[in-house]
ChimeraX commands (.cxc) that place a marker at each C-alpha (Angstrom):
marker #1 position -10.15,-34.38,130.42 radius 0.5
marker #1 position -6.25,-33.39,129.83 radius 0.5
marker #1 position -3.84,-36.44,128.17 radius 0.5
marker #1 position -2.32,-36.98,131.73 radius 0.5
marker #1 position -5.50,-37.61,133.31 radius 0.5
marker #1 position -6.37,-39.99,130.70 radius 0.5
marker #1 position -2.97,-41.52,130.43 radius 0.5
marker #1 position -3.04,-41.90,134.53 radius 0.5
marker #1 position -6.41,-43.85,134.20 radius 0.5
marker #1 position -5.12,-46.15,131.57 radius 0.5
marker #1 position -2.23,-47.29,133.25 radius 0.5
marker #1 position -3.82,-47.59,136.43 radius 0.5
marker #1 position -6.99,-49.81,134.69 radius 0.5
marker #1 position -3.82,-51.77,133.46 radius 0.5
marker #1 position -2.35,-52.40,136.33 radius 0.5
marker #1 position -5.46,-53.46,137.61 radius 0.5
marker #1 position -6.14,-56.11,135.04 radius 0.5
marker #1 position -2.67,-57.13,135.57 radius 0.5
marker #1 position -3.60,-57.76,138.97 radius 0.5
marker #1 position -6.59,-59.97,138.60 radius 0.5
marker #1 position -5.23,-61.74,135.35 radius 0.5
marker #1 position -2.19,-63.08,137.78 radius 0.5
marker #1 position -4.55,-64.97,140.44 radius 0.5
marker #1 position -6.85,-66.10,137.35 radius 0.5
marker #1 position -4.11,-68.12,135.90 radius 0.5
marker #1 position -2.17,-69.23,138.33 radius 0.5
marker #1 position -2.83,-72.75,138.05 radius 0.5
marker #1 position -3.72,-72.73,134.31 radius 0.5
marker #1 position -0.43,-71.16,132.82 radius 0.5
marker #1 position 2.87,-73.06,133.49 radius 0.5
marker #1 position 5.76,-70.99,132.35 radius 0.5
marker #1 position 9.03,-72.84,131.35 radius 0.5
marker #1 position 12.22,-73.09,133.98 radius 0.5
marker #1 position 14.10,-70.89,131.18 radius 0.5
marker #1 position 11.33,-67.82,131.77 radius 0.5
marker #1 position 11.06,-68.09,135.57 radius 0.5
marker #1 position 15.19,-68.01,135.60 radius 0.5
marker #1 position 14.70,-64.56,133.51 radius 0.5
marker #1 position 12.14,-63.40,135.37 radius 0.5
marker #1 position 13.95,-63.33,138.35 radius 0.5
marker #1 position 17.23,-62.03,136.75 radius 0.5
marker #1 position 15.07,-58.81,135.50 radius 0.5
marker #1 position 13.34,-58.66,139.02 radius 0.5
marker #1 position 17.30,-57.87,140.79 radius 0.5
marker #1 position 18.12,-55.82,137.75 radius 0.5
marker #1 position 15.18,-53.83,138.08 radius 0.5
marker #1 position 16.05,-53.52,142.11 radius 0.5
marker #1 position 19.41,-52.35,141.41 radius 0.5
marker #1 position 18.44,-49.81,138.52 radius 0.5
marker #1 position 16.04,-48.33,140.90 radius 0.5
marker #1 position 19.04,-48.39,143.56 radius 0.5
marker #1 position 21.53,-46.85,142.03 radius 0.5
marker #1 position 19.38,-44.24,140.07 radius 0.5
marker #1 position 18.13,-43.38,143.94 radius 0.5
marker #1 position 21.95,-43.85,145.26 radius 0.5
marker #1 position 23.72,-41.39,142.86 radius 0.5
marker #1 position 21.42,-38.74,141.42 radius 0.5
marker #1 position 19.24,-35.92,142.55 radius 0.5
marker #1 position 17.59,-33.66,140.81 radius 0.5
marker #1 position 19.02,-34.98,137.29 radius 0.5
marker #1 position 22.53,-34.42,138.74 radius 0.5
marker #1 position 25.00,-36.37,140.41 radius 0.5
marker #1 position 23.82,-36.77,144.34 radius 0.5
marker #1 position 27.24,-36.09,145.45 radius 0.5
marker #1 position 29.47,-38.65,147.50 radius 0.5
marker #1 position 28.21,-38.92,151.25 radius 0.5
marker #1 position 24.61,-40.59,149.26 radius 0.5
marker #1 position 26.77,-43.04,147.75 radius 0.5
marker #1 position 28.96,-44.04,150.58 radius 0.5
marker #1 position 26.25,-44.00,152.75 radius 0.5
marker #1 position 24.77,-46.88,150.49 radius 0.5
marker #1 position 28.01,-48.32,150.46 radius 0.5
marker #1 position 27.72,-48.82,154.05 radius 0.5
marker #1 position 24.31,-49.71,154.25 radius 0.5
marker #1 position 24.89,-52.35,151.58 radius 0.5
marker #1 position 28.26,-53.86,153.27 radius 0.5
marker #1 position 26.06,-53.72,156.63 radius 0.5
marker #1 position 23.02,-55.61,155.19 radius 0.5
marker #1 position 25.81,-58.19,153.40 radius 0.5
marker #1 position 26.86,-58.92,157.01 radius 0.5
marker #1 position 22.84,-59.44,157.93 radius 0.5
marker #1 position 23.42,-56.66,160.65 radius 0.5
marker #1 position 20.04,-56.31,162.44 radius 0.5
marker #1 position 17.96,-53.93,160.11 radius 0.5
marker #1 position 17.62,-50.74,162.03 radius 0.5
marker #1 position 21.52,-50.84,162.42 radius 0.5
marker #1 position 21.90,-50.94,158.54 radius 0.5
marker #1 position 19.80,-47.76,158.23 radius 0.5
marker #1 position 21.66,-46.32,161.69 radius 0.5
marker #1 position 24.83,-46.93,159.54 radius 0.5
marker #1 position 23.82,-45.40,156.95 radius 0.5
marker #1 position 22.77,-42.60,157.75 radius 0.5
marker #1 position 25.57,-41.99,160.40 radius 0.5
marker #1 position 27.88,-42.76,157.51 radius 0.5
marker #1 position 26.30,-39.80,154.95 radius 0.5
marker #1 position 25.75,-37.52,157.99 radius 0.5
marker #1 position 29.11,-37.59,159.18 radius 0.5
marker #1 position 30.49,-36.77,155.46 radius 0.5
marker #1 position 28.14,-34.07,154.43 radius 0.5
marker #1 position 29.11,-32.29,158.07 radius 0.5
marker #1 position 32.96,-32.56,157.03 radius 0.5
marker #1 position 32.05,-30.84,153.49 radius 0.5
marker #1 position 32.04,-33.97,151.98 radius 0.5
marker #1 position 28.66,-32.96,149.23 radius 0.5
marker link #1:1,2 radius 0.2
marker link #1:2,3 radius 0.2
marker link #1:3,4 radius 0.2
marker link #1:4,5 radius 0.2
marker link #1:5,6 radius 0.2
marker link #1:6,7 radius 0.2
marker link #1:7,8 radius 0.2
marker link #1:8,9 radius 0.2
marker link #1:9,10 radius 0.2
marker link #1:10,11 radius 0.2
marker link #1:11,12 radius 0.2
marker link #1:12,13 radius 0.2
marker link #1:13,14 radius 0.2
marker link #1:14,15 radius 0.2
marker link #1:15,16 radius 0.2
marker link #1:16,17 radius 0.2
marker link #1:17,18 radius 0.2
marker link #1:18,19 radius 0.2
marker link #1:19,20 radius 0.2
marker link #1:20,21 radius 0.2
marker link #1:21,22 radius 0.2
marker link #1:22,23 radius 0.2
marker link #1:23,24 radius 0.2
marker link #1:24,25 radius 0.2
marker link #1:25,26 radius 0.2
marker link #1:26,27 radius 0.2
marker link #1:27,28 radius 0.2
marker link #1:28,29 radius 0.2
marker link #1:29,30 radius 0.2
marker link #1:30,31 radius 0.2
marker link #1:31,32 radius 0.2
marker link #1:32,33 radius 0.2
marker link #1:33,34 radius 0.2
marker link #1:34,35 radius 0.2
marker link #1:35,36 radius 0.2
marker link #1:36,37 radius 0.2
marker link #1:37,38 radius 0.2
marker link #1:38,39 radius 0.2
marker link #1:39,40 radius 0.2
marker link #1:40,41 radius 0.2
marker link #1:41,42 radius 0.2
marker link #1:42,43 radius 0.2
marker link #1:43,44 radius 0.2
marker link #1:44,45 radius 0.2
marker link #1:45,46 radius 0.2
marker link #1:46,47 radius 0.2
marker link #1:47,48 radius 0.2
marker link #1:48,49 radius 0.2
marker link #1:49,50 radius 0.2
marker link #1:50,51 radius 0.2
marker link #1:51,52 radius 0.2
marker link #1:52,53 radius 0.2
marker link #1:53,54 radius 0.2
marker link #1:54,55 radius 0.2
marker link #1:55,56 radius 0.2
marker link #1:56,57 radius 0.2
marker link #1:57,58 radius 0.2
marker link #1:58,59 radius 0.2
marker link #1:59,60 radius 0.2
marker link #1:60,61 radius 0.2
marker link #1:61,62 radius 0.2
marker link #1:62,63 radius 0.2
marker link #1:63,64 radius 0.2
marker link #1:64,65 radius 0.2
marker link #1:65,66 radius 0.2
marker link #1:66,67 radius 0.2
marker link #1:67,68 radius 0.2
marker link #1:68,69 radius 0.2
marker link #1:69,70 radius 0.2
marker link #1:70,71 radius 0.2
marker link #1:71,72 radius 0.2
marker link #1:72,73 radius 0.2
marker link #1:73,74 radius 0.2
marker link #1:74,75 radius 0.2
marker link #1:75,76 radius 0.2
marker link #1:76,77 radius 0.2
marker link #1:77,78 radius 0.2
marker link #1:78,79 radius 0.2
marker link #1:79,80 radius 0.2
marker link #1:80,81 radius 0.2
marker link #1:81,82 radius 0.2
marker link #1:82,83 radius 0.2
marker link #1:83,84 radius 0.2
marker link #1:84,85 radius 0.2
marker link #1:85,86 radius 0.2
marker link #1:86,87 radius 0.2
marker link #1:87,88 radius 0.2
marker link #1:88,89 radius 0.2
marker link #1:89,90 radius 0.2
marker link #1:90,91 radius 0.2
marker link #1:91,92 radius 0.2
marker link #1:92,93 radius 0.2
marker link #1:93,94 radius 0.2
marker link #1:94,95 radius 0.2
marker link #1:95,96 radius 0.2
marker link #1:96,97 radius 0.2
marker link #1:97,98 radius 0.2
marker link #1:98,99 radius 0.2
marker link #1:99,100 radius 0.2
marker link #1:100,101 radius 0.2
marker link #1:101,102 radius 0.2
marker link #1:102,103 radius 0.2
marker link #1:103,104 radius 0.2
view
């Protein structure tokens, strides 16, 4: 069995456990306010890593600026709580319509 292999079956057996440990304790564990404020705050900071690693790079690279505004718009959209399928309509339009200008 190759190292990947392995290391694929380890983390998924982990992920596992962390699964079943979380309804196990649930009423046995009681974290303090101070943790469940941090928790949180590393919850939207792991969100918006993932967002703006997604928003602005490709292949290892900067994506270019339509991706970005795109986002941009999307984001300002969603801000506004514009029905969902108009946020994504928006854009999409928005990086569409740059990339056909030349805008990469």
């Amino acid at each position: 069995m190759s190292g990947t292999v392995g290391m694929v079956l380890a983390l998924a057996a982990g992920t596992y456990a962390f699964r079943l440990v979380g309804p196990a304790l649930h009423g046995r564990v009681e974290l303090p306010d101070r943790v469940r404020v941090l928790l949180s705050a590393g919850a939207v900071v792991l969100l918006v890593a993932l967002l703006a690693t997604g928003a602005l790079t490709e292949g290892g690279g900067f994506a270019g600026w339509a991706r970005p505004a795109g986002v941009a718009v999307g984001g300002v959209l969603a801000w506004h709580r514009a029905p969902f399928v108009l946020v994504v309509l928006g854009a999409a339009a928005t990086t569409a319509v740059l990339r056909a200008v030349g805008v990469a």
